[in-house]
C-alpha positions as CSV (number, residue, x, y, z in Angstrom):
1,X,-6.1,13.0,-10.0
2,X,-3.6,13.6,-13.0
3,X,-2.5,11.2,-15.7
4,X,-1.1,7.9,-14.4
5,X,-0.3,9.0,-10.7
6,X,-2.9,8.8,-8.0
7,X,-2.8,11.0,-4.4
8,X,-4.2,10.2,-1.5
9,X,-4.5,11.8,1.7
10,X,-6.2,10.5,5.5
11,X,-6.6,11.6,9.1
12,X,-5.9,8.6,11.3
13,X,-6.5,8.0,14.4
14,X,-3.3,6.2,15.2
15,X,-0.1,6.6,15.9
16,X,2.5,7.2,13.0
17,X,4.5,4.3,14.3
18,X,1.3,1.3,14.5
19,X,0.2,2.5,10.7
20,X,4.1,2.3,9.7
21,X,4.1,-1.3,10.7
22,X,0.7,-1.8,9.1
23,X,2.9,-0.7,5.8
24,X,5.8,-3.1,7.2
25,X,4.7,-6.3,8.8
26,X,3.4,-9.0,6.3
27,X,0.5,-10.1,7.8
28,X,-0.4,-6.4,8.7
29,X,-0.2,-5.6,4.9
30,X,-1.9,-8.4,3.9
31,X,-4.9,-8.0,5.9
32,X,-5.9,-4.1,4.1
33,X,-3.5,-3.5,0.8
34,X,-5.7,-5.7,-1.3
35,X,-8.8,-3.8,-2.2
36,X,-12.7,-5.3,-1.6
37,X,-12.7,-8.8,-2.8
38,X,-9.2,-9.6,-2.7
39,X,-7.1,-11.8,-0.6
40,X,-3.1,-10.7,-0.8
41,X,0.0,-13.6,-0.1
42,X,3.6,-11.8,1.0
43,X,5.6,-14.5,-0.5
44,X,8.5,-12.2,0.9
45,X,9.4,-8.5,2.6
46,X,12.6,-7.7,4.0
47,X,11.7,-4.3,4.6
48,X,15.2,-1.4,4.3
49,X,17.1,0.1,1.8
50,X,17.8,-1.6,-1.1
51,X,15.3,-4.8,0.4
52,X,12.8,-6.2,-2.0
53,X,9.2,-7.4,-1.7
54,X,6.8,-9.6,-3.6
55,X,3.1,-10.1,-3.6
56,X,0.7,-11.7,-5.1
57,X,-3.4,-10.7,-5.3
58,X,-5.8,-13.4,-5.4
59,X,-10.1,-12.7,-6.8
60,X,-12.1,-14.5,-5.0
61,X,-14.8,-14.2,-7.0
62,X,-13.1,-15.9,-10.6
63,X,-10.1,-17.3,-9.0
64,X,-7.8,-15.5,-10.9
65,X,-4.4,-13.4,-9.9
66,X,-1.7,-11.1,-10.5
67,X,1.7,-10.6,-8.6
68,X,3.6,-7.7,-8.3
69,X,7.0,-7.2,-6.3
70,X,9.7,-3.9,-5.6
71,X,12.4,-3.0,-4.0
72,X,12.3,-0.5,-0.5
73,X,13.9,2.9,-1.8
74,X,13.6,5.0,1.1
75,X,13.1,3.7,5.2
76,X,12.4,6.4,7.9
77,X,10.4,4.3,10.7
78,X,7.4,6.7,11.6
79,X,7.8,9.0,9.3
80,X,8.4,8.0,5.5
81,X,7.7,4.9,3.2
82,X,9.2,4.6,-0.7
83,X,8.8,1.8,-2.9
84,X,8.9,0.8,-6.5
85,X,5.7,-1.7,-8.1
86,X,6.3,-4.1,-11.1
87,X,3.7,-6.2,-12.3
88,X,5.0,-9.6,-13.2
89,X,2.3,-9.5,-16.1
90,X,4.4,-8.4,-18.9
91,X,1.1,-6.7,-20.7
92,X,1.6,-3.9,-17.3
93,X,4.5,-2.9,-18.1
94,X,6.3,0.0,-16.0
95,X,7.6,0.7,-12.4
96,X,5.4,2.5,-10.3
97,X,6.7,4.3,-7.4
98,X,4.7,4.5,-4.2
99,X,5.7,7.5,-1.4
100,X,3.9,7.5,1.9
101,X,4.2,10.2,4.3
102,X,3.3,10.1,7.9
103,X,3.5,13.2,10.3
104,X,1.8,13.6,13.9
105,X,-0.9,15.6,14.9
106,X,-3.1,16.3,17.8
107,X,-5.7,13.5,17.0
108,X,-3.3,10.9,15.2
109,X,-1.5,11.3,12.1
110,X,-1.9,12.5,8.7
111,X,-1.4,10.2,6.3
112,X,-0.8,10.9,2.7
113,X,-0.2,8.4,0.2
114,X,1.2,9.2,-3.8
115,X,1.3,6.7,-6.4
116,X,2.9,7.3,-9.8
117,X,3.6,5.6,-12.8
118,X,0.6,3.5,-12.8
119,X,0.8,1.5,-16.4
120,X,-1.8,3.2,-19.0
121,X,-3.8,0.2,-19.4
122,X,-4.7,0.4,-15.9
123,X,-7.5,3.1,-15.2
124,X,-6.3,6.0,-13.0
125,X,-9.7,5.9,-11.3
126,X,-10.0,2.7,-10.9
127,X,-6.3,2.6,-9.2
128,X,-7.7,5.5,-6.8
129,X,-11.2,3.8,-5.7
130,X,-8.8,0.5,-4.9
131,X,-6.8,2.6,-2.8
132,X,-10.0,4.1,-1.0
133,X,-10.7,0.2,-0.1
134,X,-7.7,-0.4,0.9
135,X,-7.1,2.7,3.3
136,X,-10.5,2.3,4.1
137,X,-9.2,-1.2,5.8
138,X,-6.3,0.0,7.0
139,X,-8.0,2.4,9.6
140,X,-10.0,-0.4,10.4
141,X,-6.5,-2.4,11.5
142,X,-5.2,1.1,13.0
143,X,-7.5,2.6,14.9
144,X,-8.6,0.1,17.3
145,X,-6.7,0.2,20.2
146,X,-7.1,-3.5,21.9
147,X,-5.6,-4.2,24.9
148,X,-4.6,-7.8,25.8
């Protein structure tokens, strides 16, 4: 890990397109971005170039919230995911920019996941082990594959 930026990287045993939705659909999203002890509302994702997003995390345990939004920068179905972060909270100030890669492989796909601009206040290490939750929950969505 390097100063405010955060990289992540994952073997899945999915297919690129089933963890790009998980990245895409609302309720998919919902149900792993928010890390351990979180619950996440998508008040709105119109997922595309130039298409915006807002969420909101919610603690459980104290109640309490934050919500964040972005707008989609770059949309390659399967393959490639780019978005900008801002924190409603004036006191995180900043854009962050999120880049997700996806690429095939014998066993699933690779994953890899780089997050930069992460306001100071906000512990780089403590941005990193949310992310660990949170992919740790995605596979858990992903890798199942339930028939009906």
């Amino acid at each position: 890990m390097s100063e405010n930026k955060v990289s992540l990287h994952r073997v899945v045993k999915a297919s690129p397109e089933k963890i790009f939705r998980a990245f895409t659909e609302a309720t998919a999203i919902a149900s792993w971005l928010p890390p351990y002890g979180f619950l996440c509302t998508v008040h709105n994702m119109d997922v595309k170039v130039g298409g915006t997003f807002k969420m909101s995390f919610h603690n459980f345990t104290t109640g309490n919230g934050h919500s964040f939004g972005g707008e989609y920068l770059e949309v390659k179905p399967g393959e490639f995911l780019k978005y900008t972060d801002k924190f409603d909270d004036p006191n995180l100030p900043g854009v962050m920019t999120t880049s997700v890669w996806l690429q095939k492989t014998l066993v699933g796909t690779e994953l890899k996941v780089l997050q930069e601009g992460i306001p100071e206040v906000i512990p780089v290490e403590m941005c990193y082990l949310g992310w660990q939750e949170s992919l740790d929950k995605l596979i858990k969505l992903v890798e199942p594959e339930i028939r009906d």
